[in-house]
C-alpha positions as CSV (number, residue, x, y, z in Angstrom):
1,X,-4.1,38.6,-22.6
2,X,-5.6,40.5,-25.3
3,X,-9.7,41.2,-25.1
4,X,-10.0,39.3,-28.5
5,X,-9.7,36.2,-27.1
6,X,-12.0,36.9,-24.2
7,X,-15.2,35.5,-23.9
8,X,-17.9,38.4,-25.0
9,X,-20.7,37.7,-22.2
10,X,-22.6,40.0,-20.4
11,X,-22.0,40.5,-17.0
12,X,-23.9,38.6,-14.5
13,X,-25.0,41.6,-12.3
14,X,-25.0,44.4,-14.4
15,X,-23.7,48.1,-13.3
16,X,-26.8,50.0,-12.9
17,X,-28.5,46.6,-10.9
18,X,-25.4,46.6,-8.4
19,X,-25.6,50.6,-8.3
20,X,-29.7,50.2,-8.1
21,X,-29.2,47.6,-5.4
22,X,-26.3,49.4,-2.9
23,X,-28.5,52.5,-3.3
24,X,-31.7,50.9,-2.3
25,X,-29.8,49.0,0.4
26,X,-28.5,52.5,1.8
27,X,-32.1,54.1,1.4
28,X,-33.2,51.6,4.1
29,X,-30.7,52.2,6.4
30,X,-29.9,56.1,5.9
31,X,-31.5,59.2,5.8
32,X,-35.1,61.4,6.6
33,X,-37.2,58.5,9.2
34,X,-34.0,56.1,9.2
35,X,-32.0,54.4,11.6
36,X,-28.6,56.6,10.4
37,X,-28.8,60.3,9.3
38,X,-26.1,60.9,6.4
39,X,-24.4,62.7,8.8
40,X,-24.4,59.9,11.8
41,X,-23.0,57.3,8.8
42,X,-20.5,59.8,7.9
43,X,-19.0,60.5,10.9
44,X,-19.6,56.7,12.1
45,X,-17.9,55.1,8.7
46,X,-15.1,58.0,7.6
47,X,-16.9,58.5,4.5
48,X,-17.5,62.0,3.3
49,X,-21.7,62.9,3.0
50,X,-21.2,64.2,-0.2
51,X,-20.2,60.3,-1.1
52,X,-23.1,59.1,0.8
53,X,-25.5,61.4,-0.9
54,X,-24.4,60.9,-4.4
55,X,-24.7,57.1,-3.9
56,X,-28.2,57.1,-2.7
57,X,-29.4,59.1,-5.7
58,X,-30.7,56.7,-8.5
59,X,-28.4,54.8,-10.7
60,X,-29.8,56.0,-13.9
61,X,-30.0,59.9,-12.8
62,X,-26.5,61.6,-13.9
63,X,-26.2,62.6,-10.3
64,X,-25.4,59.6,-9.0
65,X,-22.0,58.3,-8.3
66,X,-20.6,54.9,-7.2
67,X,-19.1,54.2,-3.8
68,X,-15.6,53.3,-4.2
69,X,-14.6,49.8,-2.9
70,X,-13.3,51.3,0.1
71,X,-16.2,53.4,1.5
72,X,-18.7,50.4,0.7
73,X,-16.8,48.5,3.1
74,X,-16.4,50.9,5.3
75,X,-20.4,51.2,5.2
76,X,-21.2,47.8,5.2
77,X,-18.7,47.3,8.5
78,X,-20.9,49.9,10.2
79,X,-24.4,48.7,9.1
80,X,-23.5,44.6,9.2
81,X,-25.2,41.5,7.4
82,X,-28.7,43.3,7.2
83,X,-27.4,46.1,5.2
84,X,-24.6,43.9,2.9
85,X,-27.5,41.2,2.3
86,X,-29.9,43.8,0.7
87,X,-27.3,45.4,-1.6
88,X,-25.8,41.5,-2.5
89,X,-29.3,40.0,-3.7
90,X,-29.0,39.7,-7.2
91,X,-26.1,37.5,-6.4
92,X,-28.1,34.7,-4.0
93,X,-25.9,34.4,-1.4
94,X,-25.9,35.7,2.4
95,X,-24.1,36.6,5.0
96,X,-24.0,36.4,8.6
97,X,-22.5,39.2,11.6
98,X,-19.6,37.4,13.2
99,X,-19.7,37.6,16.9
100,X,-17.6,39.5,19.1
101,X,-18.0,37.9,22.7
102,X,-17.0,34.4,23.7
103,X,-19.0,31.4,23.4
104,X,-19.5,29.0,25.9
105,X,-19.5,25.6,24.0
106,X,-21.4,23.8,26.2
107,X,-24.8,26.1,25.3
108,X,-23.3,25.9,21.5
109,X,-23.7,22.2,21.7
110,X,-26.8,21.6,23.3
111,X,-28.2,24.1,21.0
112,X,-26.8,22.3,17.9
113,X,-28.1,19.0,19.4
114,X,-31.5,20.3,19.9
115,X,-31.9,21.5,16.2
116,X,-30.1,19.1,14.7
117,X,-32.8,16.4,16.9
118,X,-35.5,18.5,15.2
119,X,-34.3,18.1,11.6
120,X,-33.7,14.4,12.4
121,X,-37.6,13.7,13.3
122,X,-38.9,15.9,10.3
123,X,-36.5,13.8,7.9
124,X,-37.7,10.3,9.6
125,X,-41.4,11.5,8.5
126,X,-40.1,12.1,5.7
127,X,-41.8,15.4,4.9
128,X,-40.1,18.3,6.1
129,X,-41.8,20.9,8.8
130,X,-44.7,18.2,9.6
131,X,-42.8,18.2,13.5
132,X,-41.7,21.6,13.4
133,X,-43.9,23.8,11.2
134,X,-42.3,25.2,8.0
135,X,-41.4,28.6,9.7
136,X,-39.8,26.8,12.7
137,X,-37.7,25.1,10.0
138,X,-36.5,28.4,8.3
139,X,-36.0,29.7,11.9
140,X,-33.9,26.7,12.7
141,X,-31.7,27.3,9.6
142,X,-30.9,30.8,10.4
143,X,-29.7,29.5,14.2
144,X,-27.4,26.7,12.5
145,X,-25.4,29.4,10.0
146,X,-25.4,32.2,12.8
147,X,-23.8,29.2,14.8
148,X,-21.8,27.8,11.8
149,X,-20.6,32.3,11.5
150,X,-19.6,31.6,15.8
151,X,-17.5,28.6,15.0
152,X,-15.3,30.7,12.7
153,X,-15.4,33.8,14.6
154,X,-14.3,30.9,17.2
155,X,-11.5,29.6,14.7
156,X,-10.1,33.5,14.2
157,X,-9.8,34.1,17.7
158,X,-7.9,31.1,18.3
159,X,-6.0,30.6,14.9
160,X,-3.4,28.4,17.1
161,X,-5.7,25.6,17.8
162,X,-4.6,24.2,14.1
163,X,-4.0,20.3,13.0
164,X,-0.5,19.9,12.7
165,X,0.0,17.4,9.8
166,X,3.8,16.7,10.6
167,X,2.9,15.1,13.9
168,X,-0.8,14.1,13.2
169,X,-1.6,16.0,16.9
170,X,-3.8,19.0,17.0
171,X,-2.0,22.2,18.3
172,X,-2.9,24.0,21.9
173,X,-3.9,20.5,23.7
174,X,-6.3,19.1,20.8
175,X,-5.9,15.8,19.8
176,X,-7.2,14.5,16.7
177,X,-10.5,12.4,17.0
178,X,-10.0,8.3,16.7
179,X,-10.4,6.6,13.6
180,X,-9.4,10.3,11.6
């Protein structure tokens, strides 16, 4: 298709805001009083210093350069969600570190049933956080998604435990619930 009949709007994240934001994201992380030296994130992520340097300079100095697609994934594998969330702001959305180890569903359920009984009582008052205080309720959020980021570090693991729609019967011994 030919860029005449494209639609002439600006970009929602502009270039030097998504350069701004990875190299403010990397400055936190990397560098003189930082978790990571540029030389510890080199040799921890495969990509060359020089890279790592150039990309923490300033988007609007001529110095700077972008990190290809590659290396910023490379990064953001190494560093996790705290590093990925500051460098995707602009775009309002999050992310979550998927875990690793096992779960034992009976603690995954209790805790779901706990904060899910909290959210219950502050939506029969009506008025959310009068039971559980404002920051308990952001706190209680961020336990939900990590748990929501377990369940499909849960459903990766286990990619055979699948609905099977030819015979209506879940696959590795799960049955499908009653009534659905």
């Amino acid at each position: 298709m030919s860029d005449e009949f494209a639609a002439n709007f600006p970009l929602l994240v502009s270039s030097g805001e998504a350069r701004d934001g990875i190299a403010r994201a990397l400055r936190l992380f990397v560098g003189r009083g930082r978790r990571y030296s540029v030389k510890q994130l080199s040799n921890s992520t495969g990509v060359r210093e020089w890279e790592i340097n150039q990309a923490l300079i300033p988007a609007d100095d001529p110095k700077h350069r972008p990190l290809k697609p590659e290396c910023l994934m490379s990064i953001s594998m190494f560093l996790g969600a705290a590093f990925i969330n500051e460098w995707i702001s602009p775009t309002n959305v999050g992310v979550f570190d998927l875990p690793e180890e096992g779960v034992c569903p009976g603690e995954f359920a209790a805790d779901n049933t706990d904060d899910n009984a909290s959210i219950v009582r502050d939506a029969i008052d009506k008025v959310w956080g009068t039971r559980t205080g404002i920051p308990d309720l952001m706190q209680i959020g961020n336990r939900m998604m990590q748990r929501g980021a377990q369940l499909i570090a849960i459903g990766r693991a286990k990619p055979d435990i699948q609905h099977n729609s030819e015979t209506g019967s879940g696959g590795a011994g799960v049955e499908p619930s009653e009534g659905g």
